[in-house]
C-alpha positions as CSV (number, residue, x, y, z in Angstrom):
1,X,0.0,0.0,0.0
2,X,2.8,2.2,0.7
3,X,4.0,1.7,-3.0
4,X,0.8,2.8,-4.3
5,X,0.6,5.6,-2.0
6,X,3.7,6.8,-3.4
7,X,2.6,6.5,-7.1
8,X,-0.4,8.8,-6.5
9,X,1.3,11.4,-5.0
10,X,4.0,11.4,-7.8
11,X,0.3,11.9,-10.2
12,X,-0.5,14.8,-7.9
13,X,-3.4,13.2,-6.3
14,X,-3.8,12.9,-2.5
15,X,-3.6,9.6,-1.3
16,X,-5.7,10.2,2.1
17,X,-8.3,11.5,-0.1
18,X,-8.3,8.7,-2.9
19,X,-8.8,6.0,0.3
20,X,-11.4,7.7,2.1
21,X,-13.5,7.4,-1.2
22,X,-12.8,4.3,-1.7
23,X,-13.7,3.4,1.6
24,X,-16.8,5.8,1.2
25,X,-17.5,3.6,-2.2
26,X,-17.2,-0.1,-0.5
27,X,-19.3,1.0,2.4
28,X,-21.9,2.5,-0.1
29,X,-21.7,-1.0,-1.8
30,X,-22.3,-2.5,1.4
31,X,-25.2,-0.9,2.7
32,X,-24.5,-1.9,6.2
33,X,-24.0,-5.5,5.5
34,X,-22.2,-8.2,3.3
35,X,-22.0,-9.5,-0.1
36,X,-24.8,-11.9,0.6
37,X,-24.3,-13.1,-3.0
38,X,-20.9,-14.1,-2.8
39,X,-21.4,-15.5,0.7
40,X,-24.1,-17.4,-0.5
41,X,-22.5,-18.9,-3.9
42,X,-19.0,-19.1,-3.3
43,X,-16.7,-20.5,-0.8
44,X,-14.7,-18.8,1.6
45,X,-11.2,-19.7,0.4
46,X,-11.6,-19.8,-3.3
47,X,-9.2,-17.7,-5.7
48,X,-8.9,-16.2,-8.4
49,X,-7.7,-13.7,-11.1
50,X,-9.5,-10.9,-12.7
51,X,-8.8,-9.0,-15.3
52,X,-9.9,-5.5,-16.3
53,X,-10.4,-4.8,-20.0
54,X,-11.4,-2.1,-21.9
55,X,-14.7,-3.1,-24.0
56,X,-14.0,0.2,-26.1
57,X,-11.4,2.7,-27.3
58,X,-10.4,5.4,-25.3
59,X,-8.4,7.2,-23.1
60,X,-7.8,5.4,-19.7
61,X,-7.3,7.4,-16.7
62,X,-8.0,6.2,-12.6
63,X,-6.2,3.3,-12.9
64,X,-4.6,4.0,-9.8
65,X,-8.0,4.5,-7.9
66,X,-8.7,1.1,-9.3
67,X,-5.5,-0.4,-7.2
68,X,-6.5,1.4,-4.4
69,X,-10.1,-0.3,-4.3
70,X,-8.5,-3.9,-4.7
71,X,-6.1,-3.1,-2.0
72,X,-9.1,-1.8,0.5
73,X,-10.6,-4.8,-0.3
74,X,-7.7,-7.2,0.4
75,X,-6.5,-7.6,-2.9
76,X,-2.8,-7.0,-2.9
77,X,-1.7,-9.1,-5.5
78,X,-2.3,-7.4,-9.3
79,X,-0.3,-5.4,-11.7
80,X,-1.7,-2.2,-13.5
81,X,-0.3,-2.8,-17.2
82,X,-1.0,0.4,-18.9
83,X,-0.1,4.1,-18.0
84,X,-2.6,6.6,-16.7
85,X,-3.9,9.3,-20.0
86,X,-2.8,6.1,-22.3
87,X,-4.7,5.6,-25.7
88,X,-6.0,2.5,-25.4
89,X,-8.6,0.0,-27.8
90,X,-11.0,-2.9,-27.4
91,X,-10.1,-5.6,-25.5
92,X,-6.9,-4.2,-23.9
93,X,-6.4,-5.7,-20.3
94,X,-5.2,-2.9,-17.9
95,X,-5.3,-4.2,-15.0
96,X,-5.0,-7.8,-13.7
97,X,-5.4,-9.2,-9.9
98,X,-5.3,-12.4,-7.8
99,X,-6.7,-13.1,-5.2
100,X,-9.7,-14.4,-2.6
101,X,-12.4,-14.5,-5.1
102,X,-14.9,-13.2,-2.6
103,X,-12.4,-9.8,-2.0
104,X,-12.0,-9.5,-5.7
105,X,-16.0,-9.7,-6.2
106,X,-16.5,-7.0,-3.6
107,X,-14.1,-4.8,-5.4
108,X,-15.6,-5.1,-8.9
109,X,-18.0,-2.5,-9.2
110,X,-16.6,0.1,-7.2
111,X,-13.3,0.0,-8.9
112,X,-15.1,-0.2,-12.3
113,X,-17.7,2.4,-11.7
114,X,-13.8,4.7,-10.7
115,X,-12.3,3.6,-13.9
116,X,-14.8,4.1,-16.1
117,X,-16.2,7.3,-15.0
118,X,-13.0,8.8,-15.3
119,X,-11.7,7.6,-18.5
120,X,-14.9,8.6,-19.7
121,X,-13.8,12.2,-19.0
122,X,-10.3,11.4,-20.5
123,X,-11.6,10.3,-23.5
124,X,-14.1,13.4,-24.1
125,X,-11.4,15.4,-23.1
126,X,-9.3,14.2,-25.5
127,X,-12.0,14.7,-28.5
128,X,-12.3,18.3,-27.6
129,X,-8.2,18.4,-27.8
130,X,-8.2,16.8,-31.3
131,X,-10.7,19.1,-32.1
132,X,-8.5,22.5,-31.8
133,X,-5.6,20.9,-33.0
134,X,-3.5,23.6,-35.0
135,X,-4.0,26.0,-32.9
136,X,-2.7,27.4,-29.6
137,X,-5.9,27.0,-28.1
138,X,-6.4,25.0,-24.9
139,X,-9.2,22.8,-23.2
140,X,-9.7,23.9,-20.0
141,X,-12.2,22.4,-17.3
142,X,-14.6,24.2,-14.8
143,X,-16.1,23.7,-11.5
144,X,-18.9,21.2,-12.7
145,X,-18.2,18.5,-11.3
146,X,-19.7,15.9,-9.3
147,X,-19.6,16.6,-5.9
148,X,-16.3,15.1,-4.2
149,X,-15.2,13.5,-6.9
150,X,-13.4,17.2,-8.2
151,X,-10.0,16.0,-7.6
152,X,-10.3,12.8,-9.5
153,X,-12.2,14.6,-12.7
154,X,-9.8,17.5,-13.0
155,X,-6.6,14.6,-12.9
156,X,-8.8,12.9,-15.4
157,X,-9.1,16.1,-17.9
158,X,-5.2,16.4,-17.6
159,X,-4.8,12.8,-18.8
160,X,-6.7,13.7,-21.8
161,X,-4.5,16.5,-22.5
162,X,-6.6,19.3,-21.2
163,X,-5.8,21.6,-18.6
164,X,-7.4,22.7,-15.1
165,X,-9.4,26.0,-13.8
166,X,-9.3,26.7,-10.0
167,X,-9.2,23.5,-8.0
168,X,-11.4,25.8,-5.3
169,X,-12.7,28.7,-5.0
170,X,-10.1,29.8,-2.2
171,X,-7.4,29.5,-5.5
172,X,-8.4,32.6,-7.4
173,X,-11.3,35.2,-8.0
174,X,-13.3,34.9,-10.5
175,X,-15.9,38.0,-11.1
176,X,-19.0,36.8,-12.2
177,X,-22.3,38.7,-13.3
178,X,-23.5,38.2,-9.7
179,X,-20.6,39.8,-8.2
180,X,-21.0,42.5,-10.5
181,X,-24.5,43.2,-9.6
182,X,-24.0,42.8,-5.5
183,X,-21.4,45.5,-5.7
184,X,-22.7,48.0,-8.9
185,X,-19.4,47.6,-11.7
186,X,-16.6,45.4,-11.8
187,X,-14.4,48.4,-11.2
188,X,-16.3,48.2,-7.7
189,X,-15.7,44.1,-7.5
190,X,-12.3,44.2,-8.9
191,X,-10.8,46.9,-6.5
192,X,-12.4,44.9,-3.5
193,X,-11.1,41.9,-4.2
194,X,-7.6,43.2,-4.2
195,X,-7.8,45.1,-1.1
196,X,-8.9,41.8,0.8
197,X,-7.1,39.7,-1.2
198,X,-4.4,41.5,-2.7
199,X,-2.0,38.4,-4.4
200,X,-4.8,36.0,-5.3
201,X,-5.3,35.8,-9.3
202,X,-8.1,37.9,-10.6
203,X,-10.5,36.3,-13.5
204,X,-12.9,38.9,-14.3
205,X,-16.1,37.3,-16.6
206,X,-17.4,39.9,-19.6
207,X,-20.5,39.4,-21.9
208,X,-19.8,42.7,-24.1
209,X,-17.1,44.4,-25.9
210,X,-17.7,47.5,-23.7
211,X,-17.8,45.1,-20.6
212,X,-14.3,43.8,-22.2
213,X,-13.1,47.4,-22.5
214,X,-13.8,48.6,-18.9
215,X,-12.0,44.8,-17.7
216,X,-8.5,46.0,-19.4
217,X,-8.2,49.1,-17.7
218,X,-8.0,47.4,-14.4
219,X,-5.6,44.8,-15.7
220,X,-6.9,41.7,-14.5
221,X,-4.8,38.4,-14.7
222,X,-7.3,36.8,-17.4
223,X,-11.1,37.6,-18.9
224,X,-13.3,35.2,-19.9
225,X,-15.6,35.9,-22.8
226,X,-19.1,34.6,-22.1
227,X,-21.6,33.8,-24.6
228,X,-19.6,35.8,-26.8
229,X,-19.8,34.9,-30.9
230,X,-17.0,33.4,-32.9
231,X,-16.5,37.4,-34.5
232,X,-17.2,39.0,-30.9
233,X,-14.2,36.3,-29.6
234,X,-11.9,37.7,-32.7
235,X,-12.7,40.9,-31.9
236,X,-11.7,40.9,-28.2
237,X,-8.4,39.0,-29.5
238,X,-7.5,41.8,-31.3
239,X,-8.8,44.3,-28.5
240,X,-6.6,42.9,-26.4
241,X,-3.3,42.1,-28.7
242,X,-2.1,40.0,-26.4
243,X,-2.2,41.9,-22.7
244,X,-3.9,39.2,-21.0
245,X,-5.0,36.1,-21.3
246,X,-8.4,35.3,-23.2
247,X,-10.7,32.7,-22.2
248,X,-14.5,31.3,-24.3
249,X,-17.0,29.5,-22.6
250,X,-20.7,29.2,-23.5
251,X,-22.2,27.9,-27.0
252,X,-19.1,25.7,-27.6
253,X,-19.4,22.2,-29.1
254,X,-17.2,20.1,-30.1
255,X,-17.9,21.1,-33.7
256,X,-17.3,24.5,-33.6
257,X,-14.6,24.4,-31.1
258,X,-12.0,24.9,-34.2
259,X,-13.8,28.3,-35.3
260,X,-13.1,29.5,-31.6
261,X,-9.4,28.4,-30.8
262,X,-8.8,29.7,-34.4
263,X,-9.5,33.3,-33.3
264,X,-6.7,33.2,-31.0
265,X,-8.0,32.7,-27.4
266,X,-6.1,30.8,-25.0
267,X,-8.3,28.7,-23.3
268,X,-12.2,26.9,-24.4
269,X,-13.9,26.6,-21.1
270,X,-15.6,23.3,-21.4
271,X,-18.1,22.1,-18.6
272,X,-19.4,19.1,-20.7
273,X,-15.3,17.5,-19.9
274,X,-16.9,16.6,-16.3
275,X,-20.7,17.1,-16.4
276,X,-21.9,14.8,-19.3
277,X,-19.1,12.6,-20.5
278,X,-20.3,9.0,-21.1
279,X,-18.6,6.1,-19.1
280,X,-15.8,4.0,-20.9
281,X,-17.1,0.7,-21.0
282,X,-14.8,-1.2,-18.9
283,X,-15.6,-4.5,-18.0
284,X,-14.2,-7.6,-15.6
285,X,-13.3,-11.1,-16.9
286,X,-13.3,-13.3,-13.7
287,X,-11.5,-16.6,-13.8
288,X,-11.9,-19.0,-11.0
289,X,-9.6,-20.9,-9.5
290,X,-10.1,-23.5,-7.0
């Protein structure tokens, strides 16, 4: 355990946090009792090896979550065969374990339900990365996420090749419409946030051109264009000739995601990486033993 502890931390994932999920997942699994399946159908010392397999091409990505489950569960006997953010196809075996068949049973669908939701984000992340190839543009994630799992889905985005907003909202301030109406002007939010929070990065959101004009003057750290058209995006590109950082989010797809990184802003804010990405269909191939 202390190995794989090691390895997540070297992924920059926490490994306290990564076990109390998993402990959080068996004990959902549970409900407050035992596997009265496996209890009921299969003795108490069998074995045997399972193996993970992709059913599907992809990205992969939680692998490690997947070792921790099966070594929560008992299981300390398995090698993950495949890199985490690796391209992957149909039938691939990434992972394969020995052990008490009962442990590895218990394990199953929590560590498949890990791996697959999260390569499922790799892998939409990924499309969206393919699809503003050529440009200088770059997929970045937001905070819609499923609640507790935000760790996990932003390292999952990275392993498709996209990059991560705020982890938090202690991390940096981003003015929003709301802000702007509670205090009257983003001049007002702006200057408040740097009196109380004087070195914290400053994101200021803008849904005009003249909303983008009055942002520059107080030189925040990045803008992000919202709702903005493909022309309003060029425009603010060349409003801004390269002061700041330029970020588009709203009424992206995938399929016009090329016409927006091709008017030179930096970042495509993409809430569908974590809110709607389909699961990788992952599945286990049990072998019994004796």
């Amino acid at each position: 355990m202390n190995q794989l502890r090691e390895n997540i931390k070297t992924l920059g994932l926490s490994p306290n946090h990564i076990f109390q999920q998993v402990k959080d997942a068996i004990s959902e699994d549970l409900a407050g009792g035992q596997d009265v399946t496996s209890v009921a159908t299969i003795s108490e010392s069998s074995v045997a090896t399972a193996d993970f397999v992709s059913r599907s091409s992809g990205v992969v990505s939680g692998l490690h979550v997947a070792a921790a489950v099966l070594e929560y569960c008992g299981i300390n006997h398995y090698e993950v065969l495949v890199d985490e953010g690796a391209k992957i196809s149909a039938g691939k075996v990434l992972i394969t374990a020995q052990g008490n068949s009962r442990k590895l049973l218990l394990a199953e669908r929590s560590a498949l339900n890990f791996l697959s939701h999260l390569s499922g984000i790799s892998t939409l992340t990924n499309q969206w990365v393919a699809a503003v190839s050529g440009t200088k543009c770059q997929i970045r994630d937001t905070r819609k996420t499923t609640p507790g799992l935000r760790q996990l889905e932003k390292f999952a985005v990275r392993m498709g090749g996209g990059v991560n907003h705020r982890l938090g909202l202690s991390q940096a301030a981003l003015i929003k419409d709301n802000h702007i109406l509670a205090t009257g002007s983003i001049s007002k939010a702006f200057t408040a946030i740097k009196k109380e929070f004087p070195g914290k990065e400053v994101e200021i959101e803008v849904d005009s051109i003249e909303q983008l004009k009055e942002a520059l003057t107080l030189k925040p750290d990045l803008v992000l264009l919202d709702n903005m058209s493909v022309e309003q995006c060029a425009e603010a590109v060349a409003l801004t000739a390269g002061l700041l950082p330029l970020e588009a989010s709203g009424g992206i797809t995938i399929d016009n995601a090329k016409s927006y990184a091709a008017t030179g802003v930096n970042y495509l804010a993409v809430g569908a990486l974590t809110h709607s990405a389909p699961a990788l269909d992952i599945g286990l191939d049990f072998k019994r033993g004796k």
